[in-house]
C-alpha positions, 0 to 999 in steps of 0.5 A, a space after each residue: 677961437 680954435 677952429 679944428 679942421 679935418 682934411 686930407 693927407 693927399 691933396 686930392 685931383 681936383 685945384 679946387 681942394 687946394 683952393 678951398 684949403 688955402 681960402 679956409 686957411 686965410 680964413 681963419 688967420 684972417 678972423 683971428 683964429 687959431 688952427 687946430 689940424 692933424 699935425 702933418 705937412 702932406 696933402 691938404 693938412 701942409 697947405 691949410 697950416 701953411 696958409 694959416 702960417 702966411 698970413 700970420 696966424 697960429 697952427 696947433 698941430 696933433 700928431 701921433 708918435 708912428 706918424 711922427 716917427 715918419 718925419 710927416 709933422 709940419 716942421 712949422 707950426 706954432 706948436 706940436 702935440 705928439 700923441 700915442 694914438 689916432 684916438 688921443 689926437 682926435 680927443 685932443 682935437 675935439 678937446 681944442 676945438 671951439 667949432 669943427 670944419 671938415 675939408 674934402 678928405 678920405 675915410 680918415 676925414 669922414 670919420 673925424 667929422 662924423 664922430 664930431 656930429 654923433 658927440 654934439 648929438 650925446 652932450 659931449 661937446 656943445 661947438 658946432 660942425 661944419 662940412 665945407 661943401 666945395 665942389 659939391 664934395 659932400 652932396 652924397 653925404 648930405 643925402 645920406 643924412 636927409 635919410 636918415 631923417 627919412 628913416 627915423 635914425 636923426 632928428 630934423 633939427 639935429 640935421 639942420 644943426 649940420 651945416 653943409 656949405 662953400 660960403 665963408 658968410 654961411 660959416 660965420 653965420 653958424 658959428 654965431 647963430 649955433 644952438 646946441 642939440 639937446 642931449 638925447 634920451 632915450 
C-alpha cells in the first residue's frame, strides 16, 4: 500500500515530531509499505524518508522543479518524480496514494490534508485520511471540524470518517475498516 504522508519541511521545536515521524516511518516500511511524501530532505519530510530508508523500505518522493532546483530533493530515495508545479506534486501524491496521513506540519500541511478530505467528500478519491494527532497537535482542528458539524457545513458521518489519533492500532484499524463518504448531492 502507498501511504502518502504529508509533514513539514521544518522540524518543528518539540523531540516529539521527530519522534512521531520516525515511528510513522518504521511503520509503514515495517508493514510493507510504501511512502509516498514531498520529495524533500529538510524537516520532518528528510527523517520520515530516512526512517523508511533504514528499515528497508521504499520512498517515492514529488518534488517540484523550484524546489528541486534548490538542491532540497532527498538524494536517497527510491525514486524521484520532479513536477512543475505544488499543484501536480499534490495531484501526483493524491493520485499514488492508497490512504493519506498528515504528520504535524504548518500551512502547506494543513492544506495538503484538507484538500484530501474535502476530495473524499466530492468521490474523487475513496482512500482514507488520517491526522496523526501527536502531542495533541490537531486538537484545535479536531474542534473545528466538530463545528462544522454543529453548524451544518459537514456531515456526522463524513466527520467520523476522519481519523484523529497517536495509535498505530487505530491507523490500521481505519485502513481496514474504512467505508467511503458517499458522494455529495446537492
Amino acid at each position: 500500500m502507498n501511504i502518502s504522508v504529508y509533514c513539514g519541511a521544518s522540524l518543528g521545536n518539540k523531540e516529539v515530531y521527530v519522534e512521531a515521524a520516525k515511528s510513522l516511518g518504521k511503520w509503514i516500511a515495517d508493514n510493507g509499505h510504501t511512502l509516498v511524501y514531498g520529495g524533500g530532505k529538510a524537516g520532518l519530510m528528510g527523517v520520515i524518508a530516512d526512517e523508511v530508508l533504514v528499515h528497508n523500505g521504499e520512498v517515492i518522493g514529488i518534488i517540484p522543479t523550484f524546489l528541486a532546483d534548490r538542491e532540497l530533493s532527498h538524494p536517497n530515495i527510491t525514486r524521484l518524480e520532479v513536477v512543475h508545479s505544488m499543484s501536480e506534486r499534490k495531484n501526483r501524491m493524491i493520485e499514488l496514494g492508497n490512504c493519506y496521513i498528515a504528520l504535524p506540519g504548518g500551512p502547506g500541511t494543513l492544506e495538503e490534508i484538507s484538500e484530501v478530505i474535502s476530495w473524499a467528500r466530492i468521490g474523487q478519491h475513496q482512500n482514507p485520511c488520517i491526522l496523526f494527532n501527536i502531542d495533541s497537535y490537531y486538537d484545535k482542528l479536531k474542534e473545528f471540524y466538530e463545528d462544522m458539524v454543529t453548524n451544518g457545513f459537514l456531515t456526522e458521518a463524513d466527520n467520523e470518517g476522519i481519523l484523529f489519533t497517536n495509535s498505530f492500532h487505530e491507523i490500521e484499524q481505519h485502513i481496514t475498516s474504512y467505508v467511503p463518504p458517499l458522494v455529495r448531492t446537492y
